[in-house]
N, C-alpha and C positions, 0 to 999 in steps of 0.2 A: 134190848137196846136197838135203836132203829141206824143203821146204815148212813153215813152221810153220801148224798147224790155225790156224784164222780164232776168235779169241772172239768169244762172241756180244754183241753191245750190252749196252753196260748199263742199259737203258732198251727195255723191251719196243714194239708200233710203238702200240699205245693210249695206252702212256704218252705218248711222243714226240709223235704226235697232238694229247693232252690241252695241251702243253706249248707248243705251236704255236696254239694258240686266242687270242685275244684277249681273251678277260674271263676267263681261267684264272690265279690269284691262288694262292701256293702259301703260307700263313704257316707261323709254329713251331708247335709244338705246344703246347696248353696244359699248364703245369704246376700242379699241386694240390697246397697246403700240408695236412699232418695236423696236426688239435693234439695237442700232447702230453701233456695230463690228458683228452682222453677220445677217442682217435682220428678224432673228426670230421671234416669237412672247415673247414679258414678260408676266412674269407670278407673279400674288399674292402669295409673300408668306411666311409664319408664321416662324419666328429665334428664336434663344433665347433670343434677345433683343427687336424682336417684329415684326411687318411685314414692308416685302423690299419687290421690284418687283426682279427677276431674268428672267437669258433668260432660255426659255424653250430645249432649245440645250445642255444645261448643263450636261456634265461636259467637250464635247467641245467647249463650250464659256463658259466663266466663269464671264461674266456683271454683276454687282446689281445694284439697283438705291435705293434712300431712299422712303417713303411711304409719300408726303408730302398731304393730301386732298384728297386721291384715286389717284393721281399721281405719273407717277415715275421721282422722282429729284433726280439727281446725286450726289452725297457730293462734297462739295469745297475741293478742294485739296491742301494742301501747302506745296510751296517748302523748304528744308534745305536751309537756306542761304549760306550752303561752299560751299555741292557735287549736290545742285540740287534733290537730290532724295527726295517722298514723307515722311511730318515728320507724326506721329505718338499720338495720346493724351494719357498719361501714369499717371499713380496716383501711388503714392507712400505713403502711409499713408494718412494724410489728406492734401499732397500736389500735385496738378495735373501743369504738365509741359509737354511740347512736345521733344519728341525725334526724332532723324534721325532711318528711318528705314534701314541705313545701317550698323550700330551698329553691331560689333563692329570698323568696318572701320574706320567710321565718329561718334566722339563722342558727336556733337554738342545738345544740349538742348535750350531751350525757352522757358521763362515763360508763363503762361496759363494765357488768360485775359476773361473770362470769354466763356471758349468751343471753343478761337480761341488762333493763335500765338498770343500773343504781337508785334505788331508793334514797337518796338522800335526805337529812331533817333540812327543813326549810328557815335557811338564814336571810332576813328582810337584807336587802340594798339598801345601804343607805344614802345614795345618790337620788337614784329615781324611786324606790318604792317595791321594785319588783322583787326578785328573791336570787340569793347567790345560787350555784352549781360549782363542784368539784373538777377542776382539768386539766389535764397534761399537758405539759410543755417539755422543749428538750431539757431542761433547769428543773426540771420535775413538778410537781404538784401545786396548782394554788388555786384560790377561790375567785371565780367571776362571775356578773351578771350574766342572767339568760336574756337580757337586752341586747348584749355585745352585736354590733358597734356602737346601736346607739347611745347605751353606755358601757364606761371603760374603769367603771368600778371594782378592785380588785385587792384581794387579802389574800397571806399568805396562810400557807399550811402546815398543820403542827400534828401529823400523825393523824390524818383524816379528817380533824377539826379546825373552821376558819382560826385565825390570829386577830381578834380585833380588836380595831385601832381605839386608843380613847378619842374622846369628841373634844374640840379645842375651844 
C-alpha cells in the first residue's frame, strides 16, 4: 500500500513562531461602515444620549445611525398618518405621545405604545370624513379627529374602543 504524501502545515514555521510568543495578541479585524448617502466612512460616536455612528463627512452629510451591538442601525421611522412627514416622540409631563414634525402645520398626535406609534384600527369621522385617534386628557381617555382644530369631533372611550354615537 502506497503512503499518503504528508500536507504541509497549515501554519508556515514564522507564523507558528509568531504564535508561540508571549505578547503576540491576534484580534478580529476591523470592520468599516459606508454611509449610504455619500459613501463615507461612519464613524463611532459619543451624543448626549449616548453613542450613534455618523458620517465622517460631516457637516456635509448629515447621516446617523443608532449604536445597536457595535453596529450602525438606522431608527424606524414613522409616518404622520395626514401629511406623511416624519412623526416625533414627545413627553409632556408623565405623558409621552408622538407628534408630527410639521407642527405647527400639521397638528396631528398619537398615542405612544410603548416607544412606538399606536397602531390603532381606523375609525371614519363622521364630521369631516377623516379618521378618529385615541387621546389623553386629564379626564382620561377619548377619541378624536386627526383634523383637530379644524375639526372637534369627538367619542368617548370604553377600554380602548371609541363609544359611538347613534346617528339622529
Amino acid at each position: 500500500m502506497a503512503e499518503k504524501p504528508k500536507t504541509p502545515s497549515r501554519t508556515s514555521n514564522w507564523e507558528q513562531e509568531f504564535l508561540e510568543q508571549d505578547d503576540a495578541h491576534i484580534k478580529a479585524a476591523k470592520i468599516r461602515y459606508r454611509c449610504p448617502k455619500c459613501e463615507s466612512l461612519l464613524v463611532l460616536k459619543q451624543g448626549s444620549k449616548g453613542e450613534f455612528w455618523g458620517c465622517e463627512a460631516y457637516p456635509g452629510c448629515d447621516y446617523t445611525a443608532n449604536d445597536e451591538g457595535g453596529k450602525p442601525v438606522r431608527a424606524k421611522r414613522y409616518l404622520c398618518p395626514t401629511c406623511q412627514s416624519p412623526m416625533k416622540r414627545k413627553t409632556y409631563q408623565d405623558n409621552a405621545f408622538w407628534g408630527c414634525s410639521s407642527y405647527p402645520e400639521c397638528k396631528t398626535t398619537v398615542e405612544d405604545d410603548n416607544g412606538v406609534p399606536s397602531s390603532t384600527k381606523k375609525y371614519p369621522c363622521r364630521s369631516c370624513g377623516h379618521y378618529l385617534i385615541r387621546k389623553k386628557s386629564k379626564n382620561g381617555y377619548f377619541w378624536g379627529c386627526v383634523r383637530y382644530p379644524d375639526c372637534t369631533n369627538t367619542l368617548n372611550d370604553n377600554n380602548g374602543l371609541p363609544v359611538l354615537r347613534k346617528k339622529r
